[in-house]
N, C-alpha and C positions, 0 to 999 in steps of 0.2 A: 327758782322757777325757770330761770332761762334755760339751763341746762335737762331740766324734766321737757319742755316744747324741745329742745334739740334732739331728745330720746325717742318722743315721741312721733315726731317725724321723723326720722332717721330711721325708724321701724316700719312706719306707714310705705317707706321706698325701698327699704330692703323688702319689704313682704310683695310690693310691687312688683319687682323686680325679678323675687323668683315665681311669680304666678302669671306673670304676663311669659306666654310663649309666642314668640312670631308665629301669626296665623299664615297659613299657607293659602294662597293667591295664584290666580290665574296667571298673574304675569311670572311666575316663579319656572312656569315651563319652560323647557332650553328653547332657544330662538333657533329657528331655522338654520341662520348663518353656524351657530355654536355648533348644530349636529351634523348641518354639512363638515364644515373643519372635521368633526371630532372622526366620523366615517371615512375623511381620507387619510385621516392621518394613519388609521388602524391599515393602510395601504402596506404591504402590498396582499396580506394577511386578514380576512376581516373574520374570523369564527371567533374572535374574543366578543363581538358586538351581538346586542339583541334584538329580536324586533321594536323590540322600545325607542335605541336608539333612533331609528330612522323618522318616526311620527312628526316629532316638529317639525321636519323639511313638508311633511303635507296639510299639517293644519289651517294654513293659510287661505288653502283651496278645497281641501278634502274631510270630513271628520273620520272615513273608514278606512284609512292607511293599513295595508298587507302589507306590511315587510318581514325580512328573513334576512337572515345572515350566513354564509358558506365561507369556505375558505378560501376561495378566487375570488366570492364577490358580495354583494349589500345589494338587493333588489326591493323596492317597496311601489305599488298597486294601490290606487285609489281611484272614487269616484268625482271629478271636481262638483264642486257646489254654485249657483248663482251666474258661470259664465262658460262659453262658450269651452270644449279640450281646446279648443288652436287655442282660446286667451286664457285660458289655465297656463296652458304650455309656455306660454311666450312670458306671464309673469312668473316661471320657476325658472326660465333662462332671465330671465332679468336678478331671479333673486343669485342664481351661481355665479354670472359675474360678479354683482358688487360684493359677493362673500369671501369669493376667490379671484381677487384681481390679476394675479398671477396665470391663470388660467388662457389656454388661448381657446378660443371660441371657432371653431373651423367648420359647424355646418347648420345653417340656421333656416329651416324650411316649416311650414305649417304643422307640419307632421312630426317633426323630430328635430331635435337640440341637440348638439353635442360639443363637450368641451374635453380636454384633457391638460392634465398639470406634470409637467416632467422631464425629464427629453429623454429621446426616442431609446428605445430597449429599458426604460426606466420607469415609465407614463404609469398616471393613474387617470382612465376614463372615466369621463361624467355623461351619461345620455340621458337625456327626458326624452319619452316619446307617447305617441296617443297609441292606448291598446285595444284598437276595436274602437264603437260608436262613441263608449261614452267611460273610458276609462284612461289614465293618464299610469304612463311605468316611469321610473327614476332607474338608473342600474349605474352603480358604482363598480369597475373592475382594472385591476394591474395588466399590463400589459410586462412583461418581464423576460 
C-alpha cells in the first residue's frame, strides 16, 4: 500500500508539473532600467533594435510610446500620463541616472535632460526633452 500512495502522488506532481505553465504577468515586462542598458548597449549601432525595445523606458509615464530604431539612433515619443512634461521629464532623468550611474549628467533644465556615457569621440548620448505642449522625446545617439 505504501508504495501504490507514493505512485500515486508522484503522478498527481508530475502531471502538475507538466500542466502548470508560468502565467505571464505584468511584472514579466522588461523594467525600464533593463531597456535603457539594453538600447545602449546596441551603441554605437542601433538598427538591430525594435520599436519594442524602447516602450518600457515609457511605461512608467506614458502608455502611447513611438519608438523607432535607425542606425545612428533609438528615438521614442510619448504622451505622459497624470503629471505635468517638466515632472514627466524630471522623473526619466531621475530614472537614467540611477540606471546608468556611469553617466555624467551635463544639462538639466525644464525642458530638456541630457546625459552621455563614454569619453569624448566615443560617447553615447541620452536626451529626454519636452516635444511641443504635451509630449515627451527620449533620443538615444553615438557620437563617434
Amino acid at each position: 500500500m505504501h508504495g501504490k500512495t507514493f505512485n500515486v502522488a508522484f503522478a498527481a506532481l508530475y502531471c502538475g508539473v507538466l500542466t502548470t505553465a508560468p502565467a505571464a504577468r505584468a511584472d514579466d515586462t522588461p523594467s525600464s532600467c533593463d531597456a535603457l542598458k539594453h538600447i545602449v548597449a546596441a551603441s554605437p549601432t542601433f538598427s538591430s533594435l525594435t520599436a519594442i525595445d524602447g516602450r518600457p523606458l515609457a511605461l512608467p509615464y506614458g502608455d502611447d510610446a513611438q519608438c523607432a530604431a535607425s542606425q545612428t539612433d533609438y528615438r521614442c515619443t510619448w504622451t505622459p500620463h497624470g503629471s505635468s512634461g517638466a515632472d514627466a521629464l524630471q522623473g526619466v532623468a531621475a530614472d537614467i541616472a540611477s540606471c546608468l550611474p556611469d553617466a555624467t549628467h551635463d544639462q538639466n533644465s525644464p525642458a530638456r535632460q541630457h546625459f552621455y556615457v563614454g569619453a569624448r569621440g566615443a560617447r553615447t548620448e541620452i536626451t529626454a526633452a519636452q516635444a511641443g505642449s504635451n509630449k515627451l522625446k527620449l533620443e538615444i545617439h553615438a557620437t563617434r
